[in-house]
VOGU-3710 file (C-alpha; in Angstrom, 3 decimals, decimal comma):
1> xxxxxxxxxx> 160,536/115,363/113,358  158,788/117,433/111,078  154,843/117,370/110,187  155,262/117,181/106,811  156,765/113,496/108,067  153,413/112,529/109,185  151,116/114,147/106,999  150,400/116,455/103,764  148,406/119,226/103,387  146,533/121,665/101,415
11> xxxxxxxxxx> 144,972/124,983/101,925  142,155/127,330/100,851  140,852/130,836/101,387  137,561/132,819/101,458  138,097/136,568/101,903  139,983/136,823/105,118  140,145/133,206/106,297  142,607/131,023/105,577  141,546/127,047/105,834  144,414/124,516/106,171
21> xxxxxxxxxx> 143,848/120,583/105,992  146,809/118,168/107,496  146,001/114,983/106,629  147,673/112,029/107,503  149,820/109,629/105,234  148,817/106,650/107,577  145,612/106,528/109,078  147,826/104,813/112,791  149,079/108,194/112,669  146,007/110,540/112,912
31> xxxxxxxxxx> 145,705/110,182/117,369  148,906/111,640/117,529  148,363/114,128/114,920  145,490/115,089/117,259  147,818/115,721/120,086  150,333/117,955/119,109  149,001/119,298/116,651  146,617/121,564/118,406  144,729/124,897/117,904  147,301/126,585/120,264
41> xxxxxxxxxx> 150,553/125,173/118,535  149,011/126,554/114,934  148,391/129,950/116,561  151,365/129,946/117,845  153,144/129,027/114,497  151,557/132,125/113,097  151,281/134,343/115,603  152,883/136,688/113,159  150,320/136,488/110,682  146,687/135,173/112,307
51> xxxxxxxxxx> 144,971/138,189/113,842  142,088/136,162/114,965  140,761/133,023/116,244  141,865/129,132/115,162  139,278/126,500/114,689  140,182/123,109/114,879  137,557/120,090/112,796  138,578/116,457/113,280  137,714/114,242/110,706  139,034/110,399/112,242
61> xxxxxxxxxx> 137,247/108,819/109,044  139,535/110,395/106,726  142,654/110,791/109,497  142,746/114,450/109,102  142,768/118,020/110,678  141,308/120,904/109,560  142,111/124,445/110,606  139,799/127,944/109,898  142,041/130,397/110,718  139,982/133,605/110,724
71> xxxxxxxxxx> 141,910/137,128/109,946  144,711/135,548/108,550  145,146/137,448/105,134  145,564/140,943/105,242  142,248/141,401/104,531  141,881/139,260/101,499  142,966/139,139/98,320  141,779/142,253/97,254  142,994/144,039/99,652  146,200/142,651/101,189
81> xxxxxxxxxx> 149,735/143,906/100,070  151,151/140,490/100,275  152,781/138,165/97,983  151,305/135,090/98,571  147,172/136,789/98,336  145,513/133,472/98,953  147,973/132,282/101,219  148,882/129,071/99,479  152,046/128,945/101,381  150,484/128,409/104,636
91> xxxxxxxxxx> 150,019/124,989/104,339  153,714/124,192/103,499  154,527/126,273/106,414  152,396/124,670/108,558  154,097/121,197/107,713  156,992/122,968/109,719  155,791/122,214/112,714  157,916/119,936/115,084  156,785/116,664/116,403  157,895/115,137/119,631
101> xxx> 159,471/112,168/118,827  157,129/109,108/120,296  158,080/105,191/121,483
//
């Protein structure tokens, strides 16, 4: 299954960082939210664009993720070539990600 079965998201961005949020629809769901979806699995998923290092913040009161994802813009927004500047569409890529089926 996908993420975005699990959980929404949204995203922000400060200069070079990208921050992405996956927050889940169910609160049950957040523990296994935790274990797949991990700091390695999201640098992993954008290995193409992340330069630097992923930070992962758990917040179990609100059953959600969040991810700093440090040299993930092309520089920023004034500086970066790319379409997507603020890298809105991270966090709909993100919700991508496959999740093991569980019992």
């Amino acid at each position: 299954m996908k993420l975005r079965d699990l959980a929404h998201s949204r995203t922000g961005d400060k200069g070079n960082t990208s921050n992405i949020s996956v927050i889940a629809f169910d609160a049950k769901d957040w523990e296994r939210l935790c274990r797949h979806v991990t700091v390695e699995r999201v640098k992993a998923h954008f290995a193409d664009i992340v330069k630097g290092a992923v930070v992962r913040y758990e917040l179990p009161r609100i059953a959600a993720l969040n991810f700093v994802m440090y040299e993930a813009l092309g520089g920023g927004v004034t500086r970066t070539l790319a379409l997507d500047a603020h890298g809105k569409s991270l966090s709909s890529a993100l919700l991508d990600l496959e999740i093991p089926d569980e019992e």
